[in-house]
GUVO-104733 format. One record per residue: residue number from 1; z, x, y of N, C-alpha, C, CB in turn; residue in three letters. Coordinates in pm, 1 decimal, decimal comma. Each point is the difference from the previous one (the first is absolute). Glycine has a CB too. Layout:
% residues N
(r NUM (Z X Y) (Z X Y) (Z X Y) (Z X Y) Ala) ...
***
This chain:
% residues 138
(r 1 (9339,0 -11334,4 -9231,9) (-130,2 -9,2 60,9) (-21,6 125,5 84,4) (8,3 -254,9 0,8) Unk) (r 2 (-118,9 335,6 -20,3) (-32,6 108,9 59,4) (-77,4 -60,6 163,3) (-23,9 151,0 -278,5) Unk) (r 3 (59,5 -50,1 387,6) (-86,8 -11,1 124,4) (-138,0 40,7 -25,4) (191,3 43,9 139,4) Unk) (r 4 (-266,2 -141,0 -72,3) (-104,6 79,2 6,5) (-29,4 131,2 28,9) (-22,5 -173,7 25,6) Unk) (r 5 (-70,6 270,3 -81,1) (-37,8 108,8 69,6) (-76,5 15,1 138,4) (14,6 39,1 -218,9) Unk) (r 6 (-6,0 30,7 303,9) (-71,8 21,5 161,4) (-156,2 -34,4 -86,3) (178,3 248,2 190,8) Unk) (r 7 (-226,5 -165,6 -295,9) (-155,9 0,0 -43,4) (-18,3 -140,0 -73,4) (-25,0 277,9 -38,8) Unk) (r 8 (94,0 -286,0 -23,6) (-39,0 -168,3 -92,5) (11,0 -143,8 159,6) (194,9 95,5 -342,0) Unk) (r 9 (-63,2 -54,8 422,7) (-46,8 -106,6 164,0) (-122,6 21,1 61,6) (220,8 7,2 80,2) Unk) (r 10 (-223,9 142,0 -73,6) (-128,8 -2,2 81,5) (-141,5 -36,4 -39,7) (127,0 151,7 81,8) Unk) (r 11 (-101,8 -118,3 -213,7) (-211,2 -51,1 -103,6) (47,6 -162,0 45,2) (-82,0 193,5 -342,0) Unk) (r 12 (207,0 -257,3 297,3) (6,2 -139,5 30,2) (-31,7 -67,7 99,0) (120,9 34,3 -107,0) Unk) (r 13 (-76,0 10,9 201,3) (-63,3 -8,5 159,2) (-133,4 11,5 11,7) (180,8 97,0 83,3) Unk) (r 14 (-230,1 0,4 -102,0) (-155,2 15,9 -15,6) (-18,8 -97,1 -69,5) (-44,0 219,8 8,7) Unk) (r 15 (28,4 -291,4 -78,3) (-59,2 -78,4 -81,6) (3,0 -136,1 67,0) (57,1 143,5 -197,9) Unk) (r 16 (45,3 -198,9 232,3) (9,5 -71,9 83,9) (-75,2 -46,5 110,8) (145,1 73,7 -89,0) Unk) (r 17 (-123,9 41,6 174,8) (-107,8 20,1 105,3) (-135,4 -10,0 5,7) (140,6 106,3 28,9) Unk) (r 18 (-173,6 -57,2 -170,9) (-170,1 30,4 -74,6) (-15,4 -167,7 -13,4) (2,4 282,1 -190,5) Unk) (r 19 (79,4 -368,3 173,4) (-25,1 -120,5 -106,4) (-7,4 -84,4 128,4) (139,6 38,2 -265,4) Unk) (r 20 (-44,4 -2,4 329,7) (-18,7 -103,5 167,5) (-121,0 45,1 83,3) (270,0 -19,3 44,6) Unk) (r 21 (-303,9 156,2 -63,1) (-163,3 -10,0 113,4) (-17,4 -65,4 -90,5) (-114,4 192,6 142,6) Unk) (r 22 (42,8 -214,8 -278,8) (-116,7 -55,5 -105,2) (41,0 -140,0 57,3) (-25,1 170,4 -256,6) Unk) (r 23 (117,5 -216,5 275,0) (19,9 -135,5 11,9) (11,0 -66,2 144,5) (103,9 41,1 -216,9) Unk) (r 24 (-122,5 61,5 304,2) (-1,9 -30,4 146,1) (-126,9 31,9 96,5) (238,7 40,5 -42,8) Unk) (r 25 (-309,7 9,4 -62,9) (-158,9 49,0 55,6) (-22,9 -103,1 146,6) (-130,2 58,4 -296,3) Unk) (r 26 (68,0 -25,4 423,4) (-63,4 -99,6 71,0) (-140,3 -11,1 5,7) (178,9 16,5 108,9) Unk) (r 27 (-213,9 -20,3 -271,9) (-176,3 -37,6 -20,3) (-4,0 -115,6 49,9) (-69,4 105,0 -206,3) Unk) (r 28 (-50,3 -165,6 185,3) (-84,7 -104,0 11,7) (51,4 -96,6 -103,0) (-196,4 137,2 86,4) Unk) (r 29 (242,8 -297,9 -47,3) (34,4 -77,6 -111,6) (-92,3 -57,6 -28,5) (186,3 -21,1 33,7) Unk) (r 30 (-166,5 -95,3 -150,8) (-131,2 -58,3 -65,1) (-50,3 -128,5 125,4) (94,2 49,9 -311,4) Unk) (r 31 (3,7 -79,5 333,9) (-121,1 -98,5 153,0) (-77,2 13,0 95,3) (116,5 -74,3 -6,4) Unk) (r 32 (-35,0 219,5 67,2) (-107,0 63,9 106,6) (-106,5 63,0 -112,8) (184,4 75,8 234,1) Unk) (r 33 (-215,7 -35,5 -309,2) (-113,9 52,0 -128,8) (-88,8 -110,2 25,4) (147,3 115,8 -212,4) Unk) (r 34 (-38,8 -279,4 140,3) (-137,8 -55,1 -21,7) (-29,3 -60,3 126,9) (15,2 -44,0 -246,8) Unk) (r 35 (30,4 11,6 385,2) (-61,5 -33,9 109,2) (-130,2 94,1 11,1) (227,8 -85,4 104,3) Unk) (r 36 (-159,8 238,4 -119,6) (-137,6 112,8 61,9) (-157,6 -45,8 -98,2) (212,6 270,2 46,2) Unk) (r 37 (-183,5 -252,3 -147,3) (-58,1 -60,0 -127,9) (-62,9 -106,1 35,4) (155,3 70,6 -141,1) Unk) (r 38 (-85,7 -177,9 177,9) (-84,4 -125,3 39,8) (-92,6 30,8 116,6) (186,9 -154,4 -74,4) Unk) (r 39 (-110,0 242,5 173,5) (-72,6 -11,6 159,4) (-149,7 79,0 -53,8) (259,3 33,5 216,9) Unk) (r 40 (-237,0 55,2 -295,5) (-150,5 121,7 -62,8) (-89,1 -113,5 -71,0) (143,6 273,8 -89,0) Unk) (r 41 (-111,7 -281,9 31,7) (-104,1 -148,1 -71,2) (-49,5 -136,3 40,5) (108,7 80,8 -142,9) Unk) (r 42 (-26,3 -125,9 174,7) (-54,3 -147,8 33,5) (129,8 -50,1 87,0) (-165,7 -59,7 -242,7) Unk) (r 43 (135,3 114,3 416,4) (99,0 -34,9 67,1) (4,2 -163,0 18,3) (-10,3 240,3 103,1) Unk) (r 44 (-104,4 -308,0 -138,0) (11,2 -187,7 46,1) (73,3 -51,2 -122,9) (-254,6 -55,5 138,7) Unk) (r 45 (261,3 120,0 -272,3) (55,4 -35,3 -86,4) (-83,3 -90,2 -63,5) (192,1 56,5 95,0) Unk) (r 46 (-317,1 -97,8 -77,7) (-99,0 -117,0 -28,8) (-44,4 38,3 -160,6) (-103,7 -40,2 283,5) Unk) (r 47 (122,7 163,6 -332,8) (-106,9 47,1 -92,4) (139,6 81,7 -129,9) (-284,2 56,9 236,7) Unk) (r 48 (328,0 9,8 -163,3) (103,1 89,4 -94,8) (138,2 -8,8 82,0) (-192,3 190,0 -102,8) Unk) (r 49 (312,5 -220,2 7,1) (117,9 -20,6 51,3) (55,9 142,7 -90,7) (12,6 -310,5 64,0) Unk) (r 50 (44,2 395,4 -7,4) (142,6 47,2 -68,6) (87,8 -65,3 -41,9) (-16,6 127,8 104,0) Unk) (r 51 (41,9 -141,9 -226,4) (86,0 -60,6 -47,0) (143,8 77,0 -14,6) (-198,9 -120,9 -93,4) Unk) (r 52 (174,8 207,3 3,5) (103,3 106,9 -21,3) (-0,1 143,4 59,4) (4,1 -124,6 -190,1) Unk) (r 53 (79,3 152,7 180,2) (2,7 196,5 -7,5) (68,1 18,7 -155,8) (74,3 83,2 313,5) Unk) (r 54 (-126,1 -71,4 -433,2) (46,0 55,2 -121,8) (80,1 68,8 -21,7) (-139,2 -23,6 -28,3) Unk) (r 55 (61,1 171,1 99,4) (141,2 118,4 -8,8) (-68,5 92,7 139,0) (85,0 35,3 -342,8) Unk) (r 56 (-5,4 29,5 369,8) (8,8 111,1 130,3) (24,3 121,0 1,7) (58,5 -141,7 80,8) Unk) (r 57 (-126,7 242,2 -100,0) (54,6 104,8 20,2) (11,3 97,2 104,5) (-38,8 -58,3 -173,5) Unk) (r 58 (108,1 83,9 249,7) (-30,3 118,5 115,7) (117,3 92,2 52,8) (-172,1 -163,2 81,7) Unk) (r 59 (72,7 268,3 -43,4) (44,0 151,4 14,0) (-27,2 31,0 162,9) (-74,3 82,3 -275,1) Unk) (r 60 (165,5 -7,3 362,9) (-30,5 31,2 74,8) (-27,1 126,9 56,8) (69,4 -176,0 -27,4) Unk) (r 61 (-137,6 203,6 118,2) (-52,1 125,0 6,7) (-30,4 -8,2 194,9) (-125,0 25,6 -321,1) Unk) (r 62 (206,3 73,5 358,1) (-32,0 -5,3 166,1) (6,6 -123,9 62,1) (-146,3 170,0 -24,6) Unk) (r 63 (241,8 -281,6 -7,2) (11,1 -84,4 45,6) (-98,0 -73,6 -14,8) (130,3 90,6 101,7) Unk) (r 64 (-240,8 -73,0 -178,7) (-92,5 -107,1 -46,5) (2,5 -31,5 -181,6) (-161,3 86,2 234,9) Unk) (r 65 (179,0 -246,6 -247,0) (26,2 -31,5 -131,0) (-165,4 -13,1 -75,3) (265,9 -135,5 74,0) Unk) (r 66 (-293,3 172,1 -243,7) (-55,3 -7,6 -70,7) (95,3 -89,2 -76,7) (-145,0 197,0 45,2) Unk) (r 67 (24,5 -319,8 -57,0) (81,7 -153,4 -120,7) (-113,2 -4,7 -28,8) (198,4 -173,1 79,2) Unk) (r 68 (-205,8 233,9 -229,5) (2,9 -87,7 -105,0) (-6,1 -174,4 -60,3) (87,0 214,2 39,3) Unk) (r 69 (-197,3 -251,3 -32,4) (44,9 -160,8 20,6) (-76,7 -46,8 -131,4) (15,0 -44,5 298,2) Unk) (r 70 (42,5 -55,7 -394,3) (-41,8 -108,6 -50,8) (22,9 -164,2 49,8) (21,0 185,8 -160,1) Unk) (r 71 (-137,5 -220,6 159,1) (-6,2 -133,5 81,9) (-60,8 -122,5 -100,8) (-46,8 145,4 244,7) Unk) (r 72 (78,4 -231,5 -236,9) (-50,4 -139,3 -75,3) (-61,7 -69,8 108,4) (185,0 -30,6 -180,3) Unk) (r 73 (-338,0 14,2 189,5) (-17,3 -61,9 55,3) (-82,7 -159,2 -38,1) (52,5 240,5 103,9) Unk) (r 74 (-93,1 -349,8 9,7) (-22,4 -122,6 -55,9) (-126,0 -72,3 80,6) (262,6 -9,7 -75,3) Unk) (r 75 (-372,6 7,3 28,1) (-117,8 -28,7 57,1) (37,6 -184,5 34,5) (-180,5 231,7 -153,7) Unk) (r 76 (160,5 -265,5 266,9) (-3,0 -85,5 42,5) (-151,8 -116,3 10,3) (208,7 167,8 81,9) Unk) (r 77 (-297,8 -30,6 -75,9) (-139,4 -80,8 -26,1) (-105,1 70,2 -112,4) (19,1 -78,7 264,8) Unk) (r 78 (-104,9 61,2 -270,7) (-96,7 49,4 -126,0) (-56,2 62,0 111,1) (-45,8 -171,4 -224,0) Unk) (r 79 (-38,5 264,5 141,7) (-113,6 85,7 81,0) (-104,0 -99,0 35,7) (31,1 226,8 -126,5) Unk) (r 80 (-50,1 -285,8 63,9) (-129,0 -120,2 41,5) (51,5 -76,1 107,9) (-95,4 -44,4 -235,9) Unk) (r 81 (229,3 -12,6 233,6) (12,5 -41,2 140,8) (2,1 94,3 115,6) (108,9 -162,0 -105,6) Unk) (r 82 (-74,8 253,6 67,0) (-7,2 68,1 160,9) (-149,5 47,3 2,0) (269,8 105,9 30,9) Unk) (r 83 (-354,1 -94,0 -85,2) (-137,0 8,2 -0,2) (-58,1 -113,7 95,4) (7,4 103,6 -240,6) Unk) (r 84 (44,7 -226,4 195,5) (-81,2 -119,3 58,0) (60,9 -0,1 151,7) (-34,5 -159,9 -243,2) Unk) (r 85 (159,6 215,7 259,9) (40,9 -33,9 132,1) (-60,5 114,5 74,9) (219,6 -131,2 -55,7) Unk) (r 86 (-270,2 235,4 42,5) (-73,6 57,5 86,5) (-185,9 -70,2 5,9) (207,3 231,9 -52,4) Unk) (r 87 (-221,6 -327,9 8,9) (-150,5 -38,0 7,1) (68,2 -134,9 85,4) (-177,2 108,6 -260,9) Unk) (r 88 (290,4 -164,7 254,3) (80,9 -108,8 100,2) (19,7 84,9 119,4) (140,7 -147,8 -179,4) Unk) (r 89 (-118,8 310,8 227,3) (53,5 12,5 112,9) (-94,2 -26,9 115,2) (149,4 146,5 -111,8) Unk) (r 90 (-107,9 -243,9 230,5) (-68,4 -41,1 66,6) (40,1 49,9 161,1) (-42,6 -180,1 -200,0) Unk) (r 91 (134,9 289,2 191,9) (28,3 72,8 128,8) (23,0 102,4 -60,3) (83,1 -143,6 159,0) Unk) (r 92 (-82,7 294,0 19,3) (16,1 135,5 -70,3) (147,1 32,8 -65,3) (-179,3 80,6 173,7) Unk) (r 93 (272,4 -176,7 -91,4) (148,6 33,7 -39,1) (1,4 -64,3 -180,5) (132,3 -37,7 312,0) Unk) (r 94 (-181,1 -58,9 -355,4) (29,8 -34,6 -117,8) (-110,2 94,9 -125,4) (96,5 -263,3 132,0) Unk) (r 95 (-229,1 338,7 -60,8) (-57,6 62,6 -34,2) (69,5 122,9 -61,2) (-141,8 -119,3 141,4) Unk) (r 96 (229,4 172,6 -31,5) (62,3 124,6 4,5) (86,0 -21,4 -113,0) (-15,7 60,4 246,8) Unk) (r 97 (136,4 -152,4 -254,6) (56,5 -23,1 -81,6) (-41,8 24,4 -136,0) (66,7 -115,4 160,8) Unk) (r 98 (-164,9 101,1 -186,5) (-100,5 -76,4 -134,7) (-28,0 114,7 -35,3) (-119,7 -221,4 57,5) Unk) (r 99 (58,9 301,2 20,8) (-49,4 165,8 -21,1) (134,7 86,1 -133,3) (-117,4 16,5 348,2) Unk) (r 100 (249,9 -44,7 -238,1) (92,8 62,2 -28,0) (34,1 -12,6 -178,1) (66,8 -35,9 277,6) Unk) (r 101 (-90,9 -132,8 -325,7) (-6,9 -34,9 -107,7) (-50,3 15,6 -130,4) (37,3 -70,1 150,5) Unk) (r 102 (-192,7 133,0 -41,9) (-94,3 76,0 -111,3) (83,4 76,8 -36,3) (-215,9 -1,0 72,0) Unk) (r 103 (235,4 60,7 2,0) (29,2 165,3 -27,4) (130,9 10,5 -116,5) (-74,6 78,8 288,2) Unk) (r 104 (177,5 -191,2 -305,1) (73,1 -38,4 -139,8) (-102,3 -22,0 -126,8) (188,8 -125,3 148,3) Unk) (r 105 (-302,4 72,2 -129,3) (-92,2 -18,9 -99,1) (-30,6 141,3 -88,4) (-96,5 -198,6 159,1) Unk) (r 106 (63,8 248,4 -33,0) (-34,7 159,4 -25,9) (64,5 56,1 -71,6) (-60,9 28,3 166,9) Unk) (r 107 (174,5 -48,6 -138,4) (152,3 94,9 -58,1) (5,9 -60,0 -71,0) (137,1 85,2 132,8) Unk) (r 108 (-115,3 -216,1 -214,2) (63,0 -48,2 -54,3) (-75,2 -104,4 -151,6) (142,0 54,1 262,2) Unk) (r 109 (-250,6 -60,4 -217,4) (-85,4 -77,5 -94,8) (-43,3 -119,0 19,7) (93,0 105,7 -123,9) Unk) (r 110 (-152,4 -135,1 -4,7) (40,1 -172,2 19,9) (88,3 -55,9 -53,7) (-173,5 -34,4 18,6) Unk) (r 111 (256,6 -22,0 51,1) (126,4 -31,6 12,2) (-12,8 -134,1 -10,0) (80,2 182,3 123,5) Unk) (r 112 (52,0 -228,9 -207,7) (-0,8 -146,6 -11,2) (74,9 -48,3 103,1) (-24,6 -4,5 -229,3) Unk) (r 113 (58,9 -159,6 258,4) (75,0 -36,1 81,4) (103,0 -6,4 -112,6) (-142,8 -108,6 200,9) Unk) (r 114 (298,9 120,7 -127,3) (107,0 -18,9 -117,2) (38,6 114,5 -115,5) (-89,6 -232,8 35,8) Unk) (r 115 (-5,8 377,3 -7,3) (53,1 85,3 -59,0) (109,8 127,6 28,7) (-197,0 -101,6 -62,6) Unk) (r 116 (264,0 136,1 -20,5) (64,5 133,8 94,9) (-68,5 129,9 -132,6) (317,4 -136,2 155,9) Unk) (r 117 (-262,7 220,3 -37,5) (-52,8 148,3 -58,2) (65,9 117,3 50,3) (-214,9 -89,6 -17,5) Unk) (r 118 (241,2 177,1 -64,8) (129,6 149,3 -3,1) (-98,2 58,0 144,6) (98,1 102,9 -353,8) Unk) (r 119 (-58,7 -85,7 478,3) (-6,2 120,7 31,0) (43,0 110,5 43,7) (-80,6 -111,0 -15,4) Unk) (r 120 (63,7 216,0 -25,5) (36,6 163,5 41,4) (-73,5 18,0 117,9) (26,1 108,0 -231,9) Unk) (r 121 (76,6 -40,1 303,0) (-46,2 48,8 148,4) (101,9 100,1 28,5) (-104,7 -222,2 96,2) Unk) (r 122 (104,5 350,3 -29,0) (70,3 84,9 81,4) (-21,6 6,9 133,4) (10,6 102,5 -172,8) Unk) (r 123 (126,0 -141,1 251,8) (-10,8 -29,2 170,0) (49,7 153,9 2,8) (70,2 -303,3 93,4) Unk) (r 124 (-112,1 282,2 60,1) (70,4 144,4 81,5) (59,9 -92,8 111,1) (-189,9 242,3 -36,5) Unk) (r 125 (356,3 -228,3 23,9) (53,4 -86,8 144,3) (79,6 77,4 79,4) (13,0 -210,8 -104,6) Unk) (r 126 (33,4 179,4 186,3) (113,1 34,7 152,2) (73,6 -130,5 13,2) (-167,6 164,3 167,1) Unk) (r 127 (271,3 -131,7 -133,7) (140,5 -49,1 32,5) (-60,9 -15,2 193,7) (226,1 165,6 -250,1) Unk) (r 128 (-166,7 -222,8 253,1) (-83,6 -35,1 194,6) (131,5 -92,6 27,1) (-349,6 -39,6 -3,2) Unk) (r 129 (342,1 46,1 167,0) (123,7 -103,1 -13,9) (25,0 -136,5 57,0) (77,1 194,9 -12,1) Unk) (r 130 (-243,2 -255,1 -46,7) (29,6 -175,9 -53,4) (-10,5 -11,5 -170,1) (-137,9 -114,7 244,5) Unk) (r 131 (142,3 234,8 -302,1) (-30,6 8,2 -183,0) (-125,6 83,2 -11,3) (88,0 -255,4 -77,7) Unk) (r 132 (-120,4 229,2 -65,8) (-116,4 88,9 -60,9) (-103,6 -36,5 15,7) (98,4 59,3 -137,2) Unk) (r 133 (-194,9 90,1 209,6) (-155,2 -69,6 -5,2) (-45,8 140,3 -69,1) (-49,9 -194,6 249,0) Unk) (r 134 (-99,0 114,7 -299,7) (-59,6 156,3 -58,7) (-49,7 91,2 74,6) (-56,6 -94,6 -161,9) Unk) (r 135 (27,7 212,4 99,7) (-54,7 149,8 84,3) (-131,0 -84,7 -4,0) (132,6 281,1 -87,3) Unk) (r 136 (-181,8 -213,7 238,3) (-183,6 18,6 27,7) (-51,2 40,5 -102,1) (-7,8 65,5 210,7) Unk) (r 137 (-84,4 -99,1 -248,5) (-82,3 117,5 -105,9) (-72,6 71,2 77,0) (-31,7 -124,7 -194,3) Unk) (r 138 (-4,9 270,3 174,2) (-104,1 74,4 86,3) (-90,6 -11,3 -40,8) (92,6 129,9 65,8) Unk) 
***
């Protein structure tokens, strides 16, 4: 059995090393994703649940992460119900709420109750130190 060579240990080493960052990254995992995910959309959860995070991808750059996100998500009500519950809101706080709901309509269609649907989204996050929240947008 021959010793290794100094050059055939050292590419080995490198490689190693290369394979443990890839596998030790401190991105963003898929729960804090889909919490952020949930909190951007429908923080009461009344209308759209995150269900999944599909797949993840992210790169970092200056200490701020770009992910890549596929998401499954799962309509909890139809567009027609949340329609009728803003002609039901009978205070400004449940008003406000209701507003927020449209605005899934907007984005999102008409939506059944009981459906899910692929979505693509790219976050911009930070590492902070209670976990990940997203960048401000300017």
């Amino acid at each position: 059995m021959r010793p290794l060579s100094f050059l055939t240990r050292s590419l080995f080493l490198l490689v190693l090393l290369a394979l443990g960052g890839c596998l030790f990254n401190n991105g963003p995992d898929k729960d804090s994703v889909r919490q952020i995910l949930q909190d951007q959309l429908d923080p009461s959860g009344k209308v759209i649940v995150v269900e999944r995070i599909d797949s993840l991808n992210a790169a970092e750059l200056n200490h701020q992460w770009t992910v890549d996100v596929t998401a499954t998500l799962a309509f909890k009500q139809s567009a027609e119900q949340v329609a009728k519950s803003l002609q039901n809101a009978d205070s400004a706080s449940s008003l406000l709420g209701t507003v927020g709901q449209i605005g899934l309509m907007l984005q999102f269609g008409n939506f059944k109750q009981g459906q899910t649907q692929i979505y693509l989204t790219r976050l911009q996050l930070l590492k902070g130190s209670s976990g990940w929240m997203p960048v401000e947008r300017k």
